[in-house]
C-alpha positions, -999 to 999 in steps of 0.1 A, spaced: -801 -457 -479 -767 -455 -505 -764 -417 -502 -728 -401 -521 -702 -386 -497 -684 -372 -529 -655 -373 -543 -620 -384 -523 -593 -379 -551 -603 -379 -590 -624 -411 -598 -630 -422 -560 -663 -420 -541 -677 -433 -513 -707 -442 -512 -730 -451 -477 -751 -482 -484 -782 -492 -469 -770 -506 -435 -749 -477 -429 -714 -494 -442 -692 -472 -462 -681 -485 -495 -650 -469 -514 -660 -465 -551 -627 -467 -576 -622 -459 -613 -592 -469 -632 -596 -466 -669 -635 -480 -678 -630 -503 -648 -643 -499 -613 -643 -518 -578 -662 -516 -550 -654 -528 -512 -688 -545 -506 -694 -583 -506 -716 -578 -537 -684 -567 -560 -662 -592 -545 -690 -621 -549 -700 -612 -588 -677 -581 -599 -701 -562 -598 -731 -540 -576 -754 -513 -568 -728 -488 -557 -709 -491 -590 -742 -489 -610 -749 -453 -596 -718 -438 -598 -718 -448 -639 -751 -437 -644 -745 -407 -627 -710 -404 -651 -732 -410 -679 -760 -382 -669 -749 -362 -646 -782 -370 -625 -778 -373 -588 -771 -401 -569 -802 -416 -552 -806 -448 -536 -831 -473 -545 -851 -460 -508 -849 -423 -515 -866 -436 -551 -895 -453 -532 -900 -423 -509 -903 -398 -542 -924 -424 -554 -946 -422 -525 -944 -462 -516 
């Protein structure tokens, strides 16, 4: 489950990913880093992907297994 903690300072947040691990979410200018293997492998993941869309709609932050449980899968 990638559940938000919130906000630390102005553009930080950490986000819980689905193991349990806590990933520190940063934002300087249009870029952003994450701590997980997947950023530092290809520059880019999940985490980041949540906290732009949820810059972009101000929808909540749900993880891709809360989705499947409102689905009902």
């Amino acid at each position: 489950m990638c559940i938000i903690r919130g906000f630390i300072m102005q553009n930080e947040w950490k986000i819980i990913g689905s193991k349990g691990d806590e990933y520190l979410i940063k934002k300087t200018g249009d870029h952003f880093t994450c701590q997980c293997l997947g950023y530092h492998h290809q520059e880019r993941c999940y985490h980041i992907q949540m906290v732009k869309d949820h810059l972009a709609t101000g929808a909540p932050i749900v993880s891709r297994k809360e989705l499947k449980l409102f689905q009902g899968e």
